[in-house]
MOPAC internal coordinates of N, CA, C and O (Angstrom, degrees):
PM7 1SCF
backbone

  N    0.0000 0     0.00 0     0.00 0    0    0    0
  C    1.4545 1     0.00 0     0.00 0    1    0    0
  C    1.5229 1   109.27 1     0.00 0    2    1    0
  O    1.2310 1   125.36 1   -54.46 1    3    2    1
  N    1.2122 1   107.32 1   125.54 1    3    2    1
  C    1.8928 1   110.06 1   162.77 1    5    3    2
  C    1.0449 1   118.80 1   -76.85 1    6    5    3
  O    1.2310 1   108.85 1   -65.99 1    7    6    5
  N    0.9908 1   138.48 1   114.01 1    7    6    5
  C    1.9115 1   149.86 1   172.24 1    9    7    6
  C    1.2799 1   103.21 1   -38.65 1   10    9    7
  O    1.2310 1   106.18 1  -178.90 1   11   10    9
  N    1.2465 1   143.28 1     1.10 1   11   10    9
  C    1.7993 1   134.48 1  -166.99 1   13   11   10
  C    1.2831 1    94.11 1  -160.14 1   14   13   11
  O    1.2310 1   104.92 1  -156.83 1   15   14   13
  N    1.4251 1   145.50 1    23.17 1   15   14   13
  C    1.3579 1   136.66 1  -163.95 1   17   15   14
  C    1.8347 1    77.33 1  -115.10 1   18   17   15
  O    1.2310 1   123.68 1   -32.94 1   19   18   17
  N    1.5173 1   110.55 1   147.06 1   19   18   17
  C    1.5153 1   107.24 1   173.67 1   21   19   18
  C    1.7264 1   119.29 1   -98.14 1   22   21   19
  O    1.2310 1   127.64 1   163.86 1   23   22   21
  N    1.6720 1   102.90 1   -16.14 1   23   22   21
  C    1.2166 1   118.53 1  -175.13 1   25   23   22
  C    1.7648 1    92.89 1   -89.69 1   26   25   23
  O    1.2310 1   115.93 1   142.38 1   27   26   25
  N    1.1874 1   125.33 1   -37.62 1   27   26   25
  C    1.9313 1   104.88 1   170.82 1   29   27   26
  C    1.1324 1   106.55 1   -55.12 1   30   29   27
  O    1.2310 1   108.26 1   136.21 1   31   30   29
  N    1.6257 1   139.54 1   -43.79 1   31   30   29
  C    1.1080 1   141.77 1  -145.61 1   33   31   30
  C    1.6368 1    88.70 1   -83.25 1   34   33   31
  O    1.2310 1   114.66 1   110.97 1   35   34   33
  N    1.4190 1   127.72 1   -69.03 1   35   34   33
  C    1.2772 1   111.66 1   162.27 1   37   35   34
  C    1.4883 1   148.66 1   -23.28 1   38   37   35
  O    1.2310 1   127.48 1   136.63 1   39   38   37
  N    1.7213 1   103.21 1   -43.37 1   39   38   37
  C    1.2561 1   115.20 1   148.68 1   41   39   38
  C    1.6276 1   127.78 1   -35.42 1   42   41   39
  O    1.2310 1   131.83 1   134.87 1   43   42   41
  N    1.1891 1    94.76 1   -45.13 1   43   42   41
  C    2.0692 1   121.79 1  -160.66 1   45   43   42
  C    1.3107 1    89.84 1   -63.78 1   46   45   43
  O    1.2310 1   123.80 1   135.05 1   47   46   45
  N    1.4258 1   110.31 1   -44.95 1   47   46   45
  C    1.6870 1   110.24 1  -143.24 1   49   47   46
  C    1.7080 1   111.61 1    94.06 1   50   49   47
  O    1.2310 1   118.14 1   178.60 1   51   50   49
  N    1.2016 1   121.15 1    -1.40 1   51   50   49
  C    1.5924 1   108.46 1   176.49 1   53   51   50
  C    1.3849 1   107.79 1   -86.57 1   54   53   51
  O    1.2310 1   117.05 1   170.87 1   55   54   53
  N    1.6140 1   123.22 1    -9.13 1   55   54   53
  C    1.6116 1   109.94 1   159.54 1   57   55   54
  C    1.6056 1   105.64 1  -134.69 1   58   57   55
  O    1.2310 1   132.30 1   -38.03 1   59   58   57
  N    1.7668 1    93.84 1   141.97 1   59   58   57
  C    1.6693 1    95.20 1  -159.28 1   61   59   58
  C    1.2954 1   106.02 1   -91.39 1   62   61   59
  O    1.2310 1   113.68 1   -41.65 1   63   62   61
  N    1.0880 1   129.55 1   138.35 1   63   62   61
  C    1.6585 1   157.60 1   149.14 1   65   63   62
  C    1.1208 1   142.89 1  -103.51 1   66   65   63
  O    1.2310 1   116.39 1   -40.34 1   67   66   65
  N    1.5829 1   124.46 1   139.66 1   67   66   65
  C    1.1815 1   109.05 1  -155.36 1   69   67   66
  C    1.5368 1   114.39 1   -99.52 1   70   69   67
  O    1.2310 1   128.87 1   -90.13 1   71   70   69
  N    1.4179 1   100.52 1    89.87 1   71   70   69
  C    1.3744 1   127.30 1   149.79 1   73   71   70
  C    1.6217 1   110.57 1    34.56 1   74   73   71
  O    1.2310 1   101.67 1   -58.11 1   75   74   73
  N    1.3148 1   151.04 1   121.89 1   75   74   73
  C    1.4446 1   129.89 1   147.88 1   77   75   74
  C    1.5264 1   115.06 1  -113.64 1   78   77   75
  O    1.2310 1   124.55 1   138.86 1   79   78   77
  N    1.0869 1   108.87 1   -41.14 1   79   78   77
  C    1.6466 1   140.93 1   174.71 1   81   79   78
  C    1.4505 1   126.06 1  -135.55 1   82   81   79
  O    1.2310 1   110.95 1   -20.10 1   83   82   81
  N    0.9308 1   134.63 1   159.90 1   83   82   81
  C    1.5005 1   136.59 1   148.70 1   85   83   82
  C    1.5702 1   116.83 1  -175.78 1   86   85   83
  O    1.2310 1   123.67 1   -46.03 1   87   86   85
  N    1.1699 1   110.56 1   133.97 1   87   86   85
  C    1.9203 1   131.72 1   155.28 1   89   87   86
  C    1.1467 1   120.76 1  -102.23 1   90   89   87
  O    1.2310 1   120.89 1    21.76 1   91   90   89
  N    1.3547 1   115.90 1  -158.24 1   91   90   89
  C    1.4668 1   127.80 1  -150.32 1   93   91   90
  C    1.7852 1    91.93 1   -84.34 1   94   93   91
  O    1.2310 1   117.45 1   144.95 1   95   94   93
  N    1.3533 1   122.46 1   -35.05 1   95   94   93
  C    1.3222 1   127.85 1  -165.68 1   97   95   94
  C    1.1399 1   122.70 1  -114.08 1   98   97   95
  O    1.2310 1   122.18 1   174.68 1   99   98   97
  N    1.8790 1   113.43 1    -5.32 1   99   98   97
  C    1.7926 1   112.81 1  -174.72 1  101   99   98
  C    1.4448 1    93.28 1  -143.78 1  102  101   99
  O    1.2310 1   123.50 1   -17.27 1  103  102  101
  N    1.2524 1   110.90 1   162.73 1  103  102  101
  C    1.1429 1   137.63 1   147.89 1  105  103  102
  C    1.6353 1   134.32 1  -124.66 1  106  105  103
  O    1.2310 1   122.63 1   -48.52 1  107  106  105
  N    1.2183 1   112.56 1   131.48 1  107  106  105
  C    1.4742 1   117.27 1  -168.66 1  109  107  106
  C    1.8687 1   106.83 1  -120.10 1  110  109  107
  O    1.2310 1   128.94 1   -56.19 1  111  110  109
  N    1.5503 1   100.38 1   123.81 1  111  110  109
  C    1.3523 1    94.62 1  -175.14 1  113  111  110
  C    1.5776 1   109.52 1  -154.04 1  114  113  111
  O    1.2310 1   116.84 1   -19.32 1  115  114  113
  N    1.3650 1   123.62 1   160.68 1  115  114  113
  C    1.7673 1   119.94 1  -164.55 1  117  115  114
  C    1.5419 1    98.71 1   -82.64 1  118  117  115
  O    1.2310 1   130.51 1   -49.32 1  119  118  117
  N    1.3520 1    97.33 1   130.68 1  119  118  117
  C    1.5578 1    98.82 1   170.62 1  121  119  118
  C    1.4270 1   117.91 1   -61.26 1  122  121  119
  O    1.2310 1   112.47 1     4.53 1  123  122  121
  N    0.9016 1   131.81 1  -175.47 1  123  122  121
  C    1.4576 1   135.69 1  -128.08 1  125  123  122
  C    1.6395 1    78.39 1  -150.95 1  126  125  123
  O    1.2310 1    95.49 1   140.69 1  127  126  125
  N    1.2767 1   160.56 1   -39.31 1  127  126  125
  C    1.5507 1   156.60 1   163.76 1  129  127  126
  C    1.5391 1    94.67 1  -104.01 1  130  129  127
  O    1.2310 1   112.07 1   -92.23 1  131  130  129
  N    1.4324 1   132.56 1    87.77 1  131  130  129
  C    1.0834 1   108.06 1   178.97 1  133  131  130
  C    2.3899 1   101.48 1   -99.96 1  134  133  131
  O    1.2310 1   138.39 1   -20.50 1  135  134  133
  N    1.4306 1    81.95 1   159.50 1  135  134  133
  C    1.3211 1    84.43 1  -174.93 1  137  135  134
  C    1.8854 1   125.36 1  -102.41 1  138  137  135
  O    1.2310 1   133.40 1   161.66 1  139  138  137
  N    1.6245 1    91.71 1   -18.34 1  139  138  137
  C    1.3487 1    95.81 1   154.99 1  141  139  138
  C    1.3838 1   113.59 1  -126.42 1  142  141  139
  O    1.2310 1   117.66 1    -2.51 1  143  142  141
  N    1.5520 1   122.06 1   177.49 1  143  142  141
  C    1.4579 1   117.02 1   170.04 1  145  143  142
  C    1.6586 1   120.09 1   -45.04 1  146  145  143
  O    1.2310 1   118.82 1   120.88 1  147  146  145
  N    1.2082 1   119.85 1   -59.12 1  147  146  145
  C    1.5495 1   108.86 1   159.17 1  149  147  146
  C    1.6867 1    98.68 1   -94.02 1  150  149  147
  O    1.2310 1   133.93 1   -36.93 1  151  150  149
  N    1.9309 1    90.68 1   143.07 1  151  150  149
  C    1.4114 1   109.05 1   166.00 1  153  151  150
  C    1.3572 1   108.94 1  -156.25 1  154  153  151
  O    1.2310 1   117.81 1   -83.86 1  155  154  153
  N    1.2152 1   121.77 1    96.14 1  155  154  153
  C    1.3877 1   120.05 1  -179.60 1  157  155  154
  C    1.2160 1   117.17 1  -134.14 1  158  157  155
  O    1.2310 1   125.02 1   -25.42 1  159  158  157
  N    1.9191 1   107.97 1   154.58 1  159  158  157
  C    1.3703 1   132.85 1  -146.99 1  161  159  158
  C    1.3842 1    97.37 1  -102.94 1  162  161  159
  O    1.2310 1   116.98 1   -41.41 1  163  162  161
  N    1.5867 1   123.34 1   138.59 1  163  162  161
  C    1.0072 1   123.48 1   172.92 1  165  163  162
  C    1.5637 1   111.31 1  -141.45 1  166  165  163
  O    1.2310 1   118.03 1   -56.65 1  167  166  165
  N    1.5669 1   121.36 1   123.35 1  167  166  165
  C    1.1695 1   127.24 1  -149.81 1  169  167  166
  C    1.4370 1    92.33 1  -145.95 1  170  169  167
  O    1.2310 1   132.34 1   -27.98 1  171  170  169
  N    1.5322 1    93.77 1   152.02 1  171  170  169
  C    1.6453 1   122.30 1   174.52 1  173  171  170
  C    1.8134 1    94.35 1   -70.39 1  174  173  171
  O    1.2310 1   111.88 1   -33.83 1  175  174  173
  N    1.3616 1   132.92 1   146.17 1  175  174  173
  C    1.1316 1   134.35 1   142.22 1  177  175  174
  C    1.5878 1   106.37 1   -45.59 1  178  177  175
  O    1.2310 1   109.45 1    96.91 1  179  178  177
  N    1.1831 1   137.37 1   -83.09 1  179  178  177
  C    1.2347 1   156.01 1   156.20 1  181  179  178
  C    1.4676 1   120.27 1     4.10 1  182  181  179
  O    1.2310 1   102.14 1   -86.30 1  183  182  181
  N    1.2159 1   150.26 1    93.70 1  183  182  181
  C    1.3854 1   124.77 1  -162.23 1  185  183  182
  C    1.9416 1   101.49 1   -77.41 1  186  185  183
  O    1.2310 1   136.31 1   -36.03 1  187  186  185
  N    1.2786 1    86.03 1   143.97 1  187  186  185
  C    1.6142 1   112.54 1   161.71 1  189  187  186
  C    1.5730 1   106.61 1  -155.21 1  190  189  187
  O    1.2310 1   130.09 1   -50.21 1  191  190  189
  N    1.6547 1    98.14 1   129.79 1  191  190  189
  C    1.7329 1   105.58 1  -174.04 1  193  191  190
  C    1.2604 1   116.53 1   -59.88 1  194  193  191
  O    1.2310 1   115.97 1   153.32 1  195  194  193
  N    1.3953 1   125.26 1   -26.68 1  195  194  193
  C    1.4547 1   126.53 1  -163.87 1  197  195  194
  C    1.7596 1   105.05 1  -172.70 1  198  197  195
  O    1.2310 1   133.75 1    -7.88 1  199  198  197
  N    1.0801 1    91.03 1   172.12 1  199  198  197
  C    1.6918 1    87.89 1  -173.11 1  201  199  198
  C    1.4330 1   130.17 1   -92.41 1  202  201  199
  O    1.2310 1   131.00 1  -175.67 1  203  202  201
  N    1.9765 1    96.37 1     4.33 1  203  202  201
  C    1.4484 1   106.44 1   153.97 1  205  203  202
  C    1.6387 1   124.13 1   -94.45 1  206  205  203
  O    1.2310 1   130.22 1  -146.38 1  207  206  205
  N    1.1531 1    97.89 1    33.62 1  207  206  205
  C    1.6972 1   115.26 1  -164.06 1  209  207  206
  C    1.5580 1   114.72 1   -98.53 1  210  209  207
  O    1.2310 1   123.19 1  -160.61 1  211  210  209
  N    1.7722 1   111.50 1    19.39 1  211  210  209
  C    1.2795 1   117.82 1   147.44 1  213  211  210
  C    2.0938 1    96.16 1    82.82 1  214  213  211
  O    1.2310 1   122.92 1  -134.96 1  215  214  213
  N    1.4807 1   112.00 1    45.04 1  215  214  213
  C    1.0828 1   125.30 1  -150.23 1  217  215  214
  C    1.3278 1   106.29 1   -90.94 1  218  217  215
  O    1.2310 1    97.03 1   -84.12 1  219  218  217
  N    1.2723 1   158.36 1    95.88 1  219  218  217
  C    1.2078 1   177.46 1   161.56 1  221  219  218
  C    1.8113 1    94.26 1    -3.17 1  222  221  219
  O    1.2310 1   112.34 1   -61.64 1  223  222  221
  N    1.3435 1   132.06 1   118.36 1  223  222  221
  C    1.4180 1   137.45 1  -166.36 1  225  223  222
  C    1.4692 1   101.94 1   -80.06 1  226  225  223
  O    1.2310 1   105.81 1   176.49 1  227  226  225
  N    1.6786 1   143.92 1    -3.51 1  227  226  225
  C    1.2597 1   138.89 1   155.81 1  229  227  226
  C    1.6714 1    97.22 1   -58.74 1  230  229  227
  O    1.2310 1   130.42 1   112.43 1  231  230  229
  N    1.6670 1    97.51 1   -67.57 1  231  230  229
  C    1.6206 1    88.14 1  -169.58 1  233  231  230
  C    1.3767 1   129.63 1   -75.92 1  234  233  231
  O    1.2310 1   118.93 1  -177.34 1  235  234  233
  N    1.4653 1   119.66 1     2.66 1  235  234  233
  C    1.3293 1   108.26 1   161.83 1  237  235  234
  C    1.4863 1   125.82 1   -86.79 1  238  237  235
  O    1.2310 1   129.85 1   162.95 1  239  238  237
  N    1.7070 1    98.61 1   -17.05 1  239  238  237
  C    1.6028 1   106.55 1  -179.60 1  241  239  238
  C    1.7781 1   100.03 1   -74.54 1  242  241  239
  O    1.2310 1   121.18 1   152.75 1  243  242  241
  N    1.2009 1   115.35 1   -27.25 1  243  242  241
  C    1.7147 1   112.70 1   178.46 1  245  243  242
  C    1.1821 1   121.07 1   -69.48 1  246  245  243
  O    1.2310 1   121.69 1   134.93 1  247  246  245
  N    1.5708 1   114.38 1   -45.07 1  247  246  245
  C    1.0686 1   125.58 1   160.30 1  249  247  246
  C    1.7115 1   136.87 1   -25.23 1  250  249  247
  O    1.2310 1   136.02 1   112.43 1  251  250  249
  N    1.7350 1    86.59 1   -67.57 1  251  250  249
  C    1.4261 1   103.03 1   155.63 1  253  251  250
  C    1.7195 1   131.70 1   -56.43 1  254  253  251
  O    1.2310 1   135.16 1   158.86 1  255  254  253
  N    1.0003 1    88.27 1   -21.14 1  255  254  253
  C    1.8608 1    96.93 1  -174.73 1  257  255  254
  C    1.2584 1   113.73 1  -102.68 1  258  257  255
  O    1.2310 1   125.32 1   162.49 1  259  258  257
  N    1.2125 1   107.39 1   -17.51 1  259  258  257
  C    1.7515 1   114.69 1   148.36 1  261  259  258
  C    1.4211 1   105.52 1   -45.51 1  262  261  259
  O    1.2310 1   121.34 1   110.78 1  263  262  261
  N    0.9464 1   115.04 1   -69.22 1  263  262  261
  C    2.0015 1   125.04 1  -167.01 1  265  263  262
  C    1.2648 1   104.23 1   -28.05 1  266  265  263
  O    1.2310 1   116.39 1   131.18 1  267  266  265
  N    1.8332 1   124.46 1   -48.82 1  267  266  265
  C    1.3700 1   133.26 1  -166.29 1  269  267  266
  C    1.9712 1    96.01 1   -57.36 1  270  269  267
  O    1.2310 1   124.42 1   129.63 1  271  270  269
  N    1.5574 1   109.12 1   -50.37 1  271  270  269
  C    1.1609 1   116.67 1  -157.32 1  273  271  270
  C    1.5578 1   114.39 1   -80.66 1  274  273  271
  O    1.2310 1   127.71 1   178.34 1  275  274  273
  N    1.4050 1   102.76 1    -1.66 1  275  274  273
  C    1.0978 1   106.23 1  -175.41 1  277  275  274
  C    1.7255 1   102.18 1  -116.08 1  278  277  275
  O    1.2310 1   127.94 1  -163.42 1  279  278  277
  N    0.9186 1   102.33 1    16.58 1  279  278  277
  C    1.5336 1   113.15 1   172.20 1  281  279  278
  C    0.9831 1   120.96 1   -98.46 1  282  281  279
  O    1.2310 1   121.23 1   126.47 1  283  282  281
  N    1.6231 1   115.25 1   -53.53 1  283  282  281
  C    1.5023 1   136.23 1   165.18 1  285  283  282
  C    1.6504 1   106.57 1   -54.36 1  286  285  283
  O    1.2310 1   115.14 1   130.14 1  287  286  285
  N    1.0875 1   126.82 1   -49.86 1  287  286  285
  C    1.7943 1   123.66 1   166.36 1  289  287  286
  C    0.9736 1    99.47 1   -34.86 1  290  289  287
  O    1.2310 1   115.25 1   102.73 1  291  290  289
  N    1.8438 1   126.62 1   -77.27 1  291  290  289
  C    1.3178 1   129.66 1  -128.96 1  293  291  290
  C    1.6320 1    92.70 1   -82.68 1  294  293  291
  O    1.2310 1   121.01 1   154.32 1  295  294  293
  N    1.2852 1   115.67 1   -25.68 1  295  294  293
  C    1.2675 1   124.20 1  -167.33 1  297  295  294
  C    1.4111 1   119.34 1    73.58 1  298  297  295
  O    1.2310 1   128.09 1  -129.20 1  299  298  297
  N    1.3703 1   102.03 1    50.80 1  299  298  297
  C    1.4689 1   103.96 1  -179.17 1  301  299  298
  C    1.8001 1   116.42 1  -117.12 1  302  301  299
  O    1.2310 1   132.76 1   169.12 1  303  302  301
  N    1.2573 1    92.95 1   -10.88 1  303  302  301
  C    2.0539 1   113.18 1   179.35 1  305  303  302
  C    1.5417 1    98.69 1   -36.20 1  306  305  303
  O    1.2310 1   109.21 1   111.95 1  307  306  305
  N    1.4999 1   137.82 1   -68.05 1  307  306  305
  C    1.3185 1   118.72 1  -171.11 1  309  307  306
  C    1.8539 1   114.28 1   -86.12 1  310  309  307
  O    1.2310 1   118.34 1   131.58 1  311  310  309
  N    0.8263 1   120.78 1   -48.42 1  311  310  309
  C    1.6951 1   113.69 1   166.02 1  313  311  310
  C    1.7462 1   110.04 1   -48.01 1  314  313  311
  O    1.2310 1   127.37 1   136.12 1  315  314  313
  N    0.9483 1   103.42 1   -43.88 1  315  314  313
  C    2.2547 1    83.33 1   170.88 1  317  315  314
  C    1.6711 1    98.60 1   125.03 1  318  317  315
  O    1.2310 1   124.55 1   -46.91 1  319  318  317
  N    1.0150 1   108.87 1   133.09 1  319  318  317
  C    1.4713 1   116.22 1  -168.66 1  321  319  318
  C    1.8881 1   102.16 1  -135.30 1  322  321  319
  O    1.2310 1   123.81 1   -13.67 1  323  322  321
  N    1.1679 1   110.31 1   166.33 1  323  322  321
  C    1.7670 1   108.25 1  -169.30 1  325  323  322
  C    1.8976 1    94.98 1  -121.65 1  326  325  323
  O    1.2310 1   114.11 1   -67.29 1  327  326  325
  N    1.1877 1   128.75 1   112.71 1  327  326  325
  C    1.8765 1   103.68 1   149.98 1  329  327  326
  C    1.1145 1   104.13 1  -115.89 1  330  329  327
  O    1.2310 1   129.90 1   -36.91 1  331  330  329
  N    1.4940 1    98.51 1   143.09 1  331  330  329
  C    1.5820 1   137.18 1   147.35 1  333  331  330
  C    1.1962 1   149.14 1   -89.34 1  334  333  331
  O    1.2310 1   114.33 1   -35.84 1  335  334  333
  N    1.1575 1   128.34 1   144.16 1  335  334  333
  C    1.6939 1   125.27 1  -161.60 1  337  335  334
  C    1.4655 1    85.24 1  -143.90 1  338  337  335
  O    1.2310 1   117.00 1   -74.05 1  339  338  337
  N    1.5485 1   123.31 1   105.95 1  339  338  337
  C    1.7929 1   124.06 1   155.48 1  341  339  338
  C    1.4278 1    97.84 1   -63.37 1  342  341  339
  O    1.2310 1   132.36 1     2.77 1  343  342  341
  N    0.8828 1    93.74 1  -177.23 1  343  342  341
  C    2.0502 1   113.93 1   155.82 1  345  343  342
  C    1.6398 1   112.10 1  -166.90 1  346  345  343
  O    1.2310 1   131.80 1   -49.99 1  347  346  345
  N    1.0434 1    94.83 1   130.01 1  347  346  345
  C    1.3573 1   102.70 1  -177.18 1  349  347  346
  C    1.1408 1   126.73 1    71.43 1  350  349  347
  O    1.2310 1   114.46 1    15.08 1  351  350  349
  N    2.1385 1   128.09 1  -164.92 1  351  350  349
  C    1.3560 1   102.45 1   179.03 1  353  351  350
  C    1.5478 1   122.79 1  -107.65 1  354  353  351
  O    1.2310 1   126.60 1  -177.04 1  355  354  353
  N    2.0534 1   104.91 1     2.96 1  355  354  353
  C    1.6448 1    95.06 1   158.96 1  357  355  354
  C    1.3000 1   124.44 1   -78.31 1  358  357  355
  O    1.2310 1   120.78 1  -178.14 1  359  358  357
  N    1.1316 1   116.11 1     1.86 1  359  358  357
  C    1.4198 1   122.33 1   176.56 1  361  359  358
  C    1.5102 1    95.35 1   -85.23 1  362  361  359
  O    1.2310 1   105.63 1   113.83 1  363  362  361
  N    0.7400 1   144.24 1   -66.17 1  363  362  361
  C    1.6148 1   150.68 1  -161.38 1  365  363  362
  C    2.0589 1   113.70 1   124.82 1  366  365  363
  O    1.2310 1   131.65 1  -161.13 1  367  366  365
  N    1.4993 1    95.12 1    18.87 1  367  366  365
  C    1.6345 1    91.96 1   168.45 1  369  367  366
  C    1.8386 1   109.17 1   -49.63 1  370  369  367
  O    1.2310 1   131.92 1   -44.73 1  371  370  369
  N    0.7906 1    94.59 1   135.27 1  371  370  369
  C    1.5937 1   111.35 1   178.01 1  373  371  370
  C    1.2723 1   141.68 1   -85.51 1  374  373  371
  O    1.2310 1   136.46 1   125.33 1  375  374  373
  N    1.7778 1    85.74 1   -54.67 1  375  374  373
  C    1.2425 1   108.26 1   167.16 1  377  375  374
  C    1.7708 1   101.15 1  -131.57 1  378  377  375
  O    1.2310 1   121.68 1   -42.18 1  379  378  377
  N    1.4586 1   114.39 1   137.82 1  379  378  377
  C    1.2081 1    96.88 1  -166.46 1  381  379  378
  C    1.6979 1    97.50 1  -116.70 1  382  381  379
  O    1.2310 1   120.16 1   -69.24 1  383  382  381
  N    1.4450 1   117.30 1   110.76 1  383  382  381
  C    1.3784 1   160.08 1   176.21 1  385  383  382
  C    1.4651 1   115.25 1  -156.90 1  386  385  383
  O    1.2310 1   114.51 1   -80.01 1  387  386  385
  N    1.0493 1   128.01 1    99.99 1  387  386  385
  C    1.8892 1   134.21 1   171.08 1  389  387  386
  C    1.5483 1   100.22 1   -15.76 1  390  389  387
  O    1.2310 1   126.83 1   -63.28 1  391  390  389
  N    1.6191 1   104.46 1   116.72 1  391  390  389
  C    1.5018 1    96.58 1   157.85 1  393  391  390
  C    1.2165 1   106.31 1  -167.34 1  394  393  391
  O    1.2310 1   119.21 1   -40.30 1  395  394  393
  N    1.1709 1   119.12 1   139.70 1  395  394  393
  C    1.7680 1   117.15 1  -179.87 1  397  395  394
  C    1.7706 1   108.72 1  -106.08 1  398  397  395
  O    1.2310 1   129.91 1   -32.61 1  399  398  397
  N    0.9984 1    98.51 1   147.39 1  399  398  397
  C    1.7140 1   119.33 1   178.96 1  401  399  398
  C    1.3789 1   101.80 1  -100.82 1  402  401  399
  O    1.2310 1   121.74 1   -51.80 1  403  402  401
  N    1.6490 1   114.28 1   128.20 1  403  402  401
  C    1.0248 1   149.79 1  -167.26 1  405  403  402
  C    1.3959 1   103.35 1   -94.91 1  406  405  403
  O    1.2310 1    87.84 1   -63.14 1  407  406  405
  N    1.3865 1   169.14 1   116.86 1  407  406  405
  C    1.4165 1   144.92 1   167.36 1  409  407  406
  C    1.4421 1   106.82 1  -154.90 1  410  409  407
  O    1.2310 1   128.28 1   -51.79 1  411  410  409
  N    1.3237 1   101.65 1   128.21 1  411  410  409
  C    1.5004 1   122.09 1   163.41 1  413  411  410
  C    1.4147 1   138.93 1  -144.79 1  414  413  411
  O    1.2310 1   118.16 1    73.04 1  415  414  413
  N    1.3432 1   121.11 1  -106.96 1  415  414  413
  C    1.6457 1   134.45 1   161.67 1  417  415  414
  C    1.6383 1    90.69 1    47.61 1  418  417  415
  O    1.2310 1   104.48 1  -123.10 1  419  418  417
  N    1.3481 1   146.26 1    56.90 1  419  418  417
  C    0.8869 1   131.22 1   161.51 1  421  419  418
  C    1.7239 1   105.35 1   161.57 1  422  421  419
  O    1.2310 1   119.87 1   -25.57 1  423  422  421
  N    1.6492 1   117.85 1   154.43 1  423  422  421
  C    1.3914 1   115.92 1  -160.01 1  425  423  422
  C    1.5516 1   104.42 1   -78.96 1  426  425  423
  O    1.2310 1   112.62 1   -40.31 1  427  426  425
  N    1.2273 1   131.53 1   139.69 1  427  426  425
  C    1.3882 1   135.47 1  -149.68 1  429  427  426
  C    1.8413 1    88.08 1  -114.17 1  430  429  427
  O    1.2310 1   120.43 1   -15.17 1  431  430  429
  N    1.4713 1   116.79 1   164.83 1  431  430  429
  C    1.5279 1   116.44 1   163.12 1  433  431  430
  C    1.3430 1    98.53 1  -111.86 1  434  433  431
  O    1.2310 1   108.63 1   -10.34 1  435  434  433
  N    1.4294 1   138.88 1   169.66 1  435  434  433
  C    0.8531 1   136.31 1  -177.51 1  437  435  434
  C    1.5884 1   107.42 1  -103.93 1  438  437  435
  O    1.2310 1   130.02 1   -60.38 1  439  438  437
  N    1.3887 1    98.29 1   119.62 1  439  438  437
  C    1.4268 1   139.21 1  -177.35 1  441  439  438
  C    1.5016 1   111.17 1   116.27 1  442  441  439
  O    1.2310 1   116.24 1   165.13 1  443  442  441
  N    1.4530 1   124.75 1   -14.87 1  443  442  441
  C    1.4663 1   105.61 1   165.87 1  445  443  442
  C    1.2511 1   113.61 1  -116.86 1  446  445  443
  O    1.2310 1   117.85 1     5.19 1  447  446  445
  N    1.1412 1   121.69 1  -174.81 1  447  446  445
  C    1.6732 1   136.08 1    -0.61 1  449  447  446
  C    1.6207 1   106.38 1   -58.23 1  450  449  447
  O    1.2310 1   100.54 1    27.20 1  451  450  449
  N    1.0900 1   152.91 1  -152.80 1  451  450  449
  C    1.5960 1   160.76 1  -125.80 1  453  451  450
  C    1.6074 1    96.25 1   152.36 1  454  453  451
  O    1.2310 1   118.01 1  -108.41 1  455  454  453
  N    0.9944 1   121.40 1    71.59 1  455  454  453
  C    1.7206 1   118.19 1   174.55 1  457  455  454
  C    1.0772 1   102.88 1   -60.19 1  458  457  455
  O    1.2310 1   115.70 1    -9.48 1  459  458  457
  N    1.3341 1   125.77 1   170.52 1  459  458  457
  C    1.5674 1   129.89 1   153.17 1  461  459  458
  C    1.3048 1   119.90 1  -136.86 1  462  461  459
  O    1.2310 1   120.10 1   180.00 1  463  462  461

């Protein structure tokens, strides 16, 4: 855990979120600015800044397989859903802890939304 990261602290449980999924190694939860009707955060418990951050291939394959489960929640698996992974801050990483944005429930143009 990083002492100043807001998504470990989320991890912890010392800041509350609303819940979508979670196991032993991820957590999945609605962003807090979301940009479409579904928009959800899916994060390593574990901090890693970005997803070139030398990330152990259990937890990125979980990570990823969260997405399925967090599709089937939101109920977005057959209508079409978008994930994203920024990195860094020309990308528009925000907060920098690995996490991809989940977003759908609605017809997308191609190139947006721009999560951050």
């Amino acid at each position: 855990m990083k002492d100043d990261c807001i998504f470990c602290k989320i991890a912890a449980g010392e800041i509350p979120a609303a819940k979508v999924y979670e196991d032993d190694e991820v957590l999945a939860f609605e962003d807090a600015n979301p940009m479409m009707p579904v928009h959800t955060l899916i994060i390593p418990k574990e901090h890693y800044d970005n997803i070139a951050d030398n990330i152990p291939d259990a937890t990125m394959a979980r990570l990823m397989q969260a997405v399925g489960k967090v599709a089937d929640v939101k109920g977005v698996r057959e209508s079409g859903f978008r994930v994203v992974i920024n990195t860094n801050d020309d990308a528009c990483q925000t907060v920098h802890h690995v996490h991809a944005h989940v977003l759908g429930g609605g017809a997308m143009n191609d190139g947006d939304p721009s999560p951050r």
